[in-house]
C-alpha positions in Angstrom: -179.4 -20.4 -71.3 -179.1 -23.4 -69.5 -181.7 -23.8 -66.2 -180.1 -24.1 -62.9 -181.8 -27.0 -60.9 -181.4 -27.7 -57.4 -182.5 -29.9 -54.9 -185.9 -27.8 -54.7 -186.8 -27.7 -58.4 -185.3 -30.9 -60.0 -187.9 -33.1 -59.9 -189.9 -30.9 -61.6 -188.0 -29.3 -64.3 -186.1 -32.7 -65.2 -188.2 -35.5 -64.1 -191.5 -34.4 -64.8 -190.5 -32.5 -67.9 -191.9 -34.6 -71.8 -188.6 -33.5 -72.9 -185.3 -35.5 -72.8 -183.3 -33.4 -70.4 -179.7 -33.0 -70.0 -178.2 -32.1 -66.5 -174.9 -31.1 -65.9 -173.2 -31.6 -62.2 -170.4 -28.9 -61.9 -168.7 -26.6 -59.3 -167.0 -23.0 -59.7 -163.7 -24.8 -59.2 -163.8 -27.6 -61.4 -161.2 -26.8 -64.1 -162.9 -29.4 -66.5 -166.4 -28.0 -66.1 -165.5 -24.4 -67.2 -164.7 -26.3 -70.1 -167.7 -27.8 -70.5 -170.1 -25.0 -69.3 -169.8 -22.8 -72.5 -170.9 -26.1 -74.4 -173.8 -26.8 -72.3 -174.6 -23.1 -73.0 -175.1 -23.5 -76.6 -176.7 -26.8 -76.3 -179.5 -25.0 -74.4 -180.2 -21.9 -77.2 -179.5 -25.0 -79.8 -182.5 -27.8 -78.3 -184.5 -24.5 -76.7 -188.1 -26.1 -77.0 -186.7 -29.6 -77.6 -184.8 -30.7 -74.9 -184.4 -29.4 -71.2 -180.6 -28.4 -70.9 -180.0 -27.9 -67.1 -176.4 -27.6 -64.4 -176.5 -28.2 -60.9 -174.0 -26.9 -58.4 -173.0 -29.9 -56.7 -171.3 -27.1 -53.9 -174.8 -26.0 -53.6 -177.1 -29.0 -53.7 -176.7 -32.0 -51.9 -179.5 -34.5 -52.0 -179.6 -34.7 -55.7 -175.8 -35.3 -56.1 -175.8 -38.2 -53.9 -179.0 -39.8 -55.0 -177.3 -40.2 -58.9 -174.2 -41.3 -56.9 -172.1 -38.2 -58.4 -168.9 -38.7 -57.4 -166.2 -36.9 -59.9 -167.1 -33.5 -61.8 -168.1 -32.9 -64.5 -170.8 -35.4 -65.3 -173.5 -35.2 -67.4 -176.9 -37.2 -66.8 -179.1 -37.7 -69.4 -182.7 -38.5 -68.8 -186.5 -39.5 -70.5 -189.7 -39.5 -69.2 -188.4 -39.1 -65.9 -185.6 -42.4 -66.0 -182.1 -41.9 -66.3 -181.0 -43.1 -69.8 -177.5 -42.8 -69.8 -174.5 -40.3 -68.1 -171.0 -39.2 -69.7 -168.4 -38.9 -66.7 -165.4 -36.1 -67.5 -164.6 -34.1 -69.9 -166.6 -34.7 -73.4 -167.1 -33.1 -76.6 -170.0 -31.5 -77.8 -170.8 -34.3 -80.6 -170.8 -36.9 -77.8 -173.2 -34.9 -76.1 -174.8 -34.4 -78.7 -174.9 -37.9 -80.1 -176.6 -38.9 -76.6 -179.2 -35.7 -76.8 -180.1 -37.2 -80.1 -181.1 -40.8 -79.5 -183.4 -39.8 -76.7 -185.3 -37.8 -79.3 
């Protein structure tokens, strides 16, 4: 299952993690991010151990939405060694999530 993060425990499950770690901003209203959520569910029992696969409530945190400049829902940030590496904005498939999970390994 994918690990909720807020603005209390993000740095330290994403930024601190020796992982690559995946976050996904969402909302309970997003239409698009439904879509996505059942994705970034089996991406989490998929990388369990390899990757940190995390989704944060934009509705219920604020400072980490704004300091990634997350503007539009869904987006997915990727990150390594504490750095953002690169993000995916909208909908996506799972191989292009995937694909970007992959080269941070």
């Amino acid at each position: 299952m994918a690990i909720a993060v807020n603005d209390s425990n993000f740095n330290e499950v994403i930024l601190k993690t020796d992982k690559p770690a995946v976050v996904d901003f969402w909302a309970p209203w997003c239409g698009p991010c439904r879509m996505i959520g059942p994705i970034i569910e089996e991406l989490a029992a998929e990388y369990e151990g390899k990757a940190v696969i995390a989704k944060c409530d934009v509705d219920s945190s604020e400072e980490v939405p704004v300091k990634y400049g997350i503007r539009n829902i869904p987006t997915i940030l990727f990150f390594k060694d504490g750095e953002l590496k690169d993000k995916i904005v909208g909908s996506t498939t799972k191989s292009a999530i995937v694909s970007k999970i992959n080269s941070l390994m």
